[in-house]
C-alpha positions in Angstrom: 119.3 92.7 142.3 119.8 93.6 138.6 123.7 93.1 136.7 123.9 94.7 133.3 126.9 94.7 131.0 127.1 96.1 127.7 129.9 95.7 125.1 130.5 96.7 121.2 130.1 93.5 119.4 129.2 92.5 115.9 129.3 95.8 115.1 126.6 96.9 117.4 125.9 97.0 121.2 125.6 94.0 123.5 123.6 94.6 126.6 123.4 91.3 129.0 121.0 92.2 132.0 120.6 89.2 134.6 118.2 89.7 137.5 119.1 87.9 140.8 121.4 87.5 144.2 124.5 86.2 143.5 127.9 88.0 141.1 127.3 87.2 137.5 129.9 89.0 135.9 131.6 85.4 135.3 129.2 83.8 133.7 128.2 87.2 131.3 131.7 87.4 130.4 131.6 84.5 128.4 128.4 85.3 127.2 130.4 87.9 125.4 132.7 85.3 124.2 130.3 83.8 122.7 129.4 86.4 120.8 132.6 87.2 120.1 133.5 83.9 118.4 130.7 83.9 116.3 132.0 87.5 114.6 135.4 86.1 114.5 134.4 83.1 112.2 131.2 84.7 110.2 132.2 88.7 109.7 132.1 89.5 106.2 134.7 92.4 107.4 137.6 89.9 108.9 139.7 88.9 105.9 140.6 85.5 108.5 136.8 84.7 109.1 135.7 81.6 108.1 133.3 83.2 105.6 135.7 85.5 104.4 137.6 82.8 103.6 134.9 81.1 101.5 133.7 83.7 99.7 137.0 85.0 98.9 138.6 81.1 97.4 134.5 79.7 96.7 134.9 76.7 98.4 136.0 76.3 101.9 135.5 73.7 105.0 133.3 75.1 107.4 132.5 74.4 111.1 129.6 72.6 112.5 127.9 75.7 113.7 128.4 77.6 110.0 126.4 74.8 108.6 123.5 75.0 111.4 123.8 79.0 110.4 123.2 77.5 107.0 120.8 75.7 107.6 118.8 78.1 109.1 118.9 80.3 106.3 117.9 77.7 103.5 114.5 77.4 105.9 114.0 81.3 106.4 114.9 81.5 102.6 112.1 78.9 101.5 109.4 80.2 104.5 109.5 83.7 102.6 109.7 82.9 99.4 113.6 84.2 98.7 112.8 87.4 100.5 115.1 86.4 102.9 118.5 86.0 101.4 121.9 86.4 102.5 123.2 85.9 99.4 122.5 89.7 98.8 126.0 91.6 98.8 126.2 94.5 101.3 128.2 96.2 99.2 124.9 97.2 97.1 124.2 98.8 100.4 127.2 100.5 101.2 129.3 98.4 103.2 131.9 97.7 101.7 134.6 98.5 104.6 132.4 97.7 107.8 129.1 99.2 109.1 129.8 102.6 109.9 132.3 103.9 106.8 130.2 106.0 104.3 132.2 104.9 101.3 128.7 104.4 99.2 130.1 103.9 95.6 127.4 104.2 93.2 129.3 101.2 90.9 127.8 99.0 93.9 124.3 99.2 93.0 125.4 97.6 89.7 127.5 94.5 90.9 126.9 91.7 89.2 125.2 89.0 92.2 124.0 85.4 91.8 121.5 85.3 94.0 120.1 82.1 93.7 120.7 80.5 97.2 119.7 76.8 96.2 122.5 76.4 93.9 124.8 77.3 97.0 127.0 73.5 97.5 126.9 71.8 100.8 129.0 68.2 101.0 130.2 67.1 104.2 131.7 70.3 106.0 132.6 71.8 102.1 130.7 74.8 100.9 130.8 76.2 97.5 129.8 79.3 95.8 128.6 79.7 92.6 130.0 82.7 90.3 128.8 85.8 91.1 127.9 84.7 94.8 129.2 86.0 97.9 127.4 85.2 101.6 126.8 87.8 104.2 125.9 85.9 107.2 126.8 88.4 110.1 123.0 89.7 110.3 121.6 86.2 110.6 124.9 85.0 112.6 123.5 88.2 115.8 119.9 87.1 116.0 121.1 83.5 116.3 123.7 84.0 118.6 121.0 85.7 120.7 119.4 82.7 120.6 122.6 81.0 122.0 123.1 83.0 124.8 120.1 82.2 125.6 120.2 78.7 125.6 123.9 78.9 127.2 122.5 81.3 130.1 119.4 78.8 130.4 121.9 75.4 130.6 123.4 77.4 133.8 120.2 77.6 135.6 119.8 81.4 134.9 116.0 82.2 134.7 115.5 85.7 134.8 117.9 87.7 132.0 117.4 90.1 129.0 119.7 89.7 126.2 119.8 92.9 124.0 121.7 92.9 120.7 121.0 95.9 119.1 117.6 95.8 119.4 117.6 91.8 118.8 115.8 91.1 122.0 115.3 88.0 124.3 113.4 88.2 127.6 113.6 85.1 130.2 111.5 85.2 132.7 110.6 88.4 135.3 112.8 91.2 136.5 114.0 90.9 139.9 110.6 93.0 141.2 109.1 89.9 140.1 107.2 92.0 137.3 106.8 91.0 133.3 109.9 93.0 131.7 108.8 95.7 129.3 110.3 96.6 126.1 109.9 99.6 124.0 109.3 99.9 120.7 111.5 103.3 119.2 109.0 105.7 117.2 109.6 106.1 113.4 108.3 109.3 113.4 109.1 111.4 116.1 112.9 111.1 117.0 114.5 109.9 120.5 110.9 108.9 121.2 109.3 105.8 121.7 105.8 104.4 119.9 105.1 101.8 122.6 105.9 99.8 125.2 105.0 96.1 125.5 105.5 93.1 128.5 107.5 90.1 127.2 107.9 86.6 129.0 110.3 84.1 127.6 109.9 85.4 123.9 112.1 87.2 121.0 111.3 90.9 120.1 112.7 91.9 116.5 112.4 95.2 115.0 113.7 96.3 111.2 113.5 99.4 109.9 114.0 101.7 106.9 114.2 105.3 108.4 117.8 104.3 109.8 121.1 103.5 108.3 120.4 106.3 104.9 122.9 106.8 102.4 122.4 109.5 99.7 124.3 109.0 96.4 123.8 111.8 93.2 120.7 113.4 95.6 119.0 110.0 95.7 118.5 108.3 99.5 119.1 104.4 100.2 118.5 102.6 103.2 119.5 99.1 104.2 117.2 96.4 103.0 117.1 95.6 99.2 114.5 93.6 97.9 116.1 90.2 96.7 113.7 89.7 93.3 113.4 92.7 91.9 116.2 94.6 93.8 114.1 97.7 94.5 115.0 99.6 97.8 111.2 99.1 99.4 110.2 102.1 101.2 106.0 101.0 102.1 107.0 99.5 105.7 109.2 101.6 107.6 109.3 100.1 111.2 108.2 96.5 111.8 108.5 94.8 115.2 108.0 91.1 115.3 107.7 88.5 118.2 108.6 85.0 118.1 110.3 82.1 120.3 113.4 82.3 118.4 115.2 85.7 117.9 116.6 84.6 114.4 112.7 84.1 113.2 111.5 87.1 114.4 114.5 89.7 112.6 114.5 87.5 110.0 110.7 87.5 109.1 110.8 91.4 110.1 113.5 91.7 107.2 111.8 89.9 105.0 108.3 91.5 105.4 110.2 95.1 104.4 111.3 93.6 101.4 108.1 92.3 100.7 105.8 95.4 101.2 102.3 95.6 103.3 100.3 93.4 101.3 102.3 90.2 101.6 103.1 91.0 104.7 100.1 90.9 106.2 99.1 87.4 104.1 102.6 85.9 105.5 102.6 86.8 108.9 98.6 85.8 109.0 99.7 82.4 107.5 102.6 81.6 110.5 100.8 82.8 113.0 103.4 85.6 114.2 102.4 88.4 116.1 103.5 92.0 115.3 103.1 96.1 115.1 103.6 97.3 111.6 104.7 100.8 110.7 103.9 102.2 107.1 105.3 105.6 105.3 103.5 108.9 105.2 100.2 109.1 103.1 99.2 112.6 104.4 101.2 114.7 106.1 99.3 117.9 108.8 100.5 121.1 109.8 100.3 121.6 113.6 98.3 124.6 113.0 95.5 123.2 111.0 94.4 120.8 114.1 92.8 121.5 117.2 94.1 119.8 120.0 91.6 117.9 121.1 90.9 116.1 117.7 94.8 115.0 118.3 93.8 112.0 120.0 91.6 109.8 118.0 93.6 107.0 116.5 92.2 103.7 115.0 94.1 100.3 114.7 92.5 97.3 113.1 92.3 94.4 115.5 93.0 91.6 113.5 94.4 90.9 109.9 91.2 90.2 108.8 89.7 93.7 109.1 92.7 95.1 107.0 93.0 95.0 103.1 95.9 96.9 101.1 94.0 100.0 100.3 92.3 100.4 103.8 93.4 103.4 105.3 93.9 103.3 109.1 95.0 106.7 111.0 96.8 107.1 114.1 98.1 109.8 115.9 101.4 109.6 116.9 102.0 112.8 118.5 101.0 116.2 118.5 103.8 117.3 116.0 101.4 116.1 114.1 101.5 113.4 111.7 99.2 110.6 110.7 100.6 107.5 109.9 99.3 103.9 108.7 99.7 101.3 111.4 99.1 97.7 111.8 98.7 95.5 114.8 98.1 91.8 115.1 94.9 90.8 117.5 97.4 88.7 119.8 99.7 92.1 120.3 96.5 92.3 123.1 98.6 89.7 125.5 101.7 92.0 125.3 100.0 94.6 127.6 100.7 97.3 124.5 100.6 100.9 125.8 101.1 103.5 123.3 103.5 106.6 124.3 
């Protein structure tokens, strides 16, 4: 037997499938809390949050858990290199109000930001800001509590469970038909459609993006990821879907990578040994008409990072609408049963 729930949380949607005999609704529900709790204390959009709170007087006494959210981020911010950052103000991307408001002020792109995330103060439970620094932890704060959920669900014998958070994925174990639970990967290029599908067991699937969340300000489009060292909007990787043991690695690596474009993407995820399915932006672009049909379903993906250099050109098709993309696919994406849609 399969109970699903869903609910609007941390500004996105909360799915909580768990596959077996007995009434789980209890036990989901405070699944949900949990959830819950962690936007009450780190939304950036609750003027009584915890991190609301600190960046708004720059110094502030934080909770156990905001430090272990902390601490997290110093390691993700030192793995990559400062590409991952959450001292980078979403304001700059135009949330200034909440997620969904297009109040995109063009002053925003011009705030001044300290972005340097080792001069942030940690004694005891105090945290302090520097000038010009403000902490956006809610991104982080939904892949970890992913992981949480996990680990709560887990400490109450559950088994066999999916948690979905917006596309922040953990699978546990097999579906109640006792079969490998398959995820899809959404297609970049062709709307409502998906790329792929692939089998998970007891692992984290992230995915980050740049064809979503567009604002346009005086004709000129933005998405959501800024670049923390140079500030550039990067626009090379547009879909890049990550698996890991941990939820919070795999979005936060998957974020990072878009910020740091192909090249040392493929050097970084080579180096910790994460497998993945990259998605790059146009390079050519076909008319329907100027194909034959059966030439429509060649496609080519390297096998493994090796075979794949920043000026190799791969092609694949992604449908016959007709586009040809560049695409990128660890060796160990293999194991995941990948099947292309």
């Amino acid at each position: 037997m399969q109970w699903q729930q869903t609910k609007h949380l941390m500004w996105t949607e909360v799915t909580i499938t768990i596959f077996g005999d007995k009434d789980v609704h209890h036990d989901i529900d405070k699944v949900f809390q949990l959830f819950q709790d962690m936007e009450t204390e780190f939304s950036r959009f609750q003027e009584n949050s915890s991190l609301s709170k600190l960046n708004e007087d720059r110094t502030w006494m934080v909770s156990e858990r905001f430090l272990e959210v902390l601490g997290l981020c110093k390691t993700l911010y030192t793995e990559t290199g400062g590409y991952f950052n959450p001292l980078i103000n979403v304001r700059q991307l135009g949330y200034s109000a909440d997620f969904h408001s297009h109040a995109f002020k063009k002053e925003d792109l011009d705030l001044e930001i300290n972005l340097d995330f080792e001069t942030v103060e940690i004694v005891g439970n105090q945290v302090t800001l520097q000038q010009w620094q403000q902490l956006d932890l809610g991104w982080i704060v939904k892949w970890y509590a992913v992981d949480q959920a996990k680990n709560f669900l887990k400490s109450i014998w559950y088994t066999d469970f999916i948690i979905d958070a917006g596309g922040d994925i953990f699978c546990s174990g097999l579906t109640d038909t006792k079969q490998k639970i398959v995820v899809g990967i959404d297609s970049p290029f062709v709307s409502g459609n998906l790329f792929a599908t692939l089998q998970l067991q007891d692992k984290a699937i992230a995915t980050s993006w740049t064809y979503r969340r567009k604002r346009t300000i005086d004709q000129e489009s933005f998405h959501h990821i800024i670049n923390p060292l140079t500030s550039d909007n990067p626009s090379e990787i547009i879909s890049i879907s990550l698996i890991a043991e941990h939820c919070y690695f795999a979005d936060a690596y998957a974020t990072a990578c878009i910020a740091m474009g192909l090249e040392k993407t493929l050097a970084f995820l080579k180096k910790q040994s994460i497998d993945g399915l990259i998605m790059c932006s146009d390079i050519l672009n076909h008319q329907k008409n100027e194909w034959n049909e059966d030439i429509l379903d060649d496609w080519v993906i390297p096998t493994t990072w090796e075979t794949v250099s920043a000026n190799e050109v791969k092609w694949l098709q992604i449908s016959k609408a007709v586009r040809y993309k560049k695409v990128y696919m660890t060796s160990g994406m293999k194991g995941y049963e990948i099947q292309y849609v």
